[in-house]
C-alpha positions in Angstrom: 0.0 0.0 0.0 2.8 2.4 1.0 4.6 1.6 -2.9 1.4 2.8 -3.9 1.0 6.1 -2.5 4.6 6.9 -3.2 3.7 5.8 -7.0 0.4 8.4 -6.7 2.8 11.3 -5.6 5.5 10.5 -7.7 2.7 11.1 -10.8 1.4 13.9 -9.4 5.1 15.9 -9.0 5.6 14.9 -12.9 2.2 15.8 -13.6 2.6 19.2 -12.1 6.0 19.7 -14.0 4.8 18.6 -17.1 1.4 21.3 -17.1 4.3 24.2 -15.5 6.2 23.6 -18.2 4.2 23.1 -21.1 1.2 26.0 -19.7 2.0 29.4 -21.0 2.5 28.7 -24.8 1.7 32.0 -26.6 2.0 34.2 -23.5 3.9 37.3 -23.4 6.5 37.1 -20.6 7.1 40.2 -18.4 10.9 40.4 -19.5 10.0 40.5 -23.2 10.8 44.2 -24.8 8.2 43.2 -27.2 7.7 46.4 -28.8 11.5 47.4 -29.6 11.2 43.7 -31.5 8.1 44.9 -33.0 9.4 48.3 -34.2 12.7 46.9 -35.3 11.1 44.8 -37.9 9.1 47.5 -38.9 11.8 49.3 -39.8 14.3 46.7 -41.4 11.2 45.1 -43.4 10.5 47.9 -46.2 6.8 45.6 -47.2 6.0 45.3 -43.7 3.1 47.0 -42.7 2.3 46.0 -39.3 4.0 43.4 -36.8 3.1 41.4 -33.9 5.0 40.0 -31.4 4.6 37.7 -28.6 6.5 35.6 -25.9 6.2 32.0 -27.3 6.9 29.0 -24.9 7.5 25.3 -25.7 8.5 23.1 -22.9 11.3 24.8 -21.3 12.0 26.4 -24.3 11.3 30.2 -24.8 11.0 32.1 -27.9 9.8 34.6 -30.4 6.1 34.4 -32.0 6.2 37.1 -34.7 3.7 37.9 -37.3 4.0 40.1 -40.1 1.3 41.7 -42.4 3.0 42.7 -45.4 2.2 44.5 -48.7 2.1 41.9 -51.8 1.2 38.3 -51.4 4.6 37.3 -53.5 7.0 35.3 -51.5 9.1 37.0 -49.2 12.5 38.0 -50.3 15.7 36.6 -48.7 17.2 39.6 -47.7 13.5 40.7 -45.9 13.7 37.7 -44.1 17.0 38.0 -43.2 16.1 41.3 -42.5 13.3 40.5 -40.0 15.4 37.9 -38.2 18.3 40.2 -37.7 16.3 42.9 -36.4 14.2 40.6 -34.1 17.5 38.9 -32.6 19.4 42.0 -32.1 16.4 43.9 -30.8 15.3 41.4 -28.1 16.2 41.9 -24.4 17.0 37.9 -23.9 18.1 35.5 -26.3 14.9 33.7 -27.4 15.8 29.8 -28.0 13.4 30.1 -31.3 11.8 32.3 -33.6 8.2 31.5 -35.2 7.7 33.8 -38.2 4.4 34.0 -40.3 3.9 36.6 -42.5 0.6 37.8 -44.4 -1.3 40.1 -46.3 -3.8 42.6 -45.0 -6.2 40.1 -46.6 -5.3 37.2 -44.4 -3.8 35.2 -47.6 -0.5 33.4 -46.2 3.1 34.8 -47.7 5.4 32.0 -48.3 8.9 32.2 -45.6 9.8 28.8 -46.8 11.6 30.1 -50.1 13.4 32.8 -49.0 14.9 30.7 -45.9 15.9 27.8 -48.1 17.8 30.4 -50.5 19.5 31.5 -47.2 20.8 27.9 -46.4 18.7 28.5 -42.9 17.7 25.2 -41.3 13.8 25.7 -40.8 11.3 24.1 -39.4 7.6 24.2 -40.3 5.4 26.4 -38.4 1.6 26.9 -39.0 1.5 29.5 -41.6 4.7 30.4 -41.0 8.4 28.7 -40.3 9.8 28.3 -37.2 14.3 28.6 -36.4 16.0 27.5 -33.6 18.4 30.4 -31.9 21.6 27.6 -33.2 20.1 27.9 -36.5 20.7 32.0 -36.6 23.7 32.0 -34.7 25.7 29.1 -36.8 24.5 31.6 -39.9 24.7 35.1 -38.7 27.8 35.0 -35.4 26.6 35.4 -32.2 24.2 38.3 -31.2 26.9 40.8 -29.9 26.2 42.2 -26.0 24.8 45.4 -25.5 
């Protein structure tokens, strides 16, 4: 009977962990300087209109949601995208493990990332929409972000 009850806790501590970790997907987190991010992109993207960012979480890992409304539904160039992610990186307060990117029209029709990123030799990942990199991925391309 006792093995038993240690088993129940022993669930119910991973249990709790797994839900602590997993529970605030999407959520901006109070350290983010999401707005610098937000008008950084707006300035390096010359078709971007508007841009949205948020505090992404996945597991332990924490990252970068952003979403871009851009003029023209024609795939995005490399050198916007590599634009976006420069600007995003070097404009954030922490170093986000990931960046999730989508970007669309004012119409809602979906602008393809994929093209651009293969052209830049980036190692992507699909994303809803959108593609998602890994903080590695940038760094390997791009050098370290440099300390402010």
């Amino acid at each position: 009977m006792r093995a038993r009850r240690t088993m129940t806790a022993v669930m119910c501590v991973l249990a709790a962990l797994w839900l602590a970790a997993c529970g605030s997907g999407g959520q901006s987190h109070p350290s983010d300087n999401n707005d610098a991010v937000r008008q950084a992109v707006l300035a390096a993207v010359d078709r971007a209109e508007s841009v949205e960012v948020k505090g992404s979480s996945s597991g332990f890992a924490r990252g970068l949601l952003i979403e871009a409304v851009v003029a023209g539904a024609e795939p995005l160039a490399a050198d916007d995208l590599e634009s976006l992610v420069l600007a995003a990186r070097d404009a954030s307060s922490r170093d986000p493990d990931y960046y999730r990117l989508r970007a669309s029209t004012s119409a809602r029709v979906v602008v393809d990332l994929t093209a651009a990123a293969d052209e830049l030799g980036l190692d992507w990942a699909s994303y809803p929409d959108g593609i998602s990199l890994t903080s590695t991925v940038v760094d390997e391309k791009y050098g370290p972000r440099t300390e402010r």
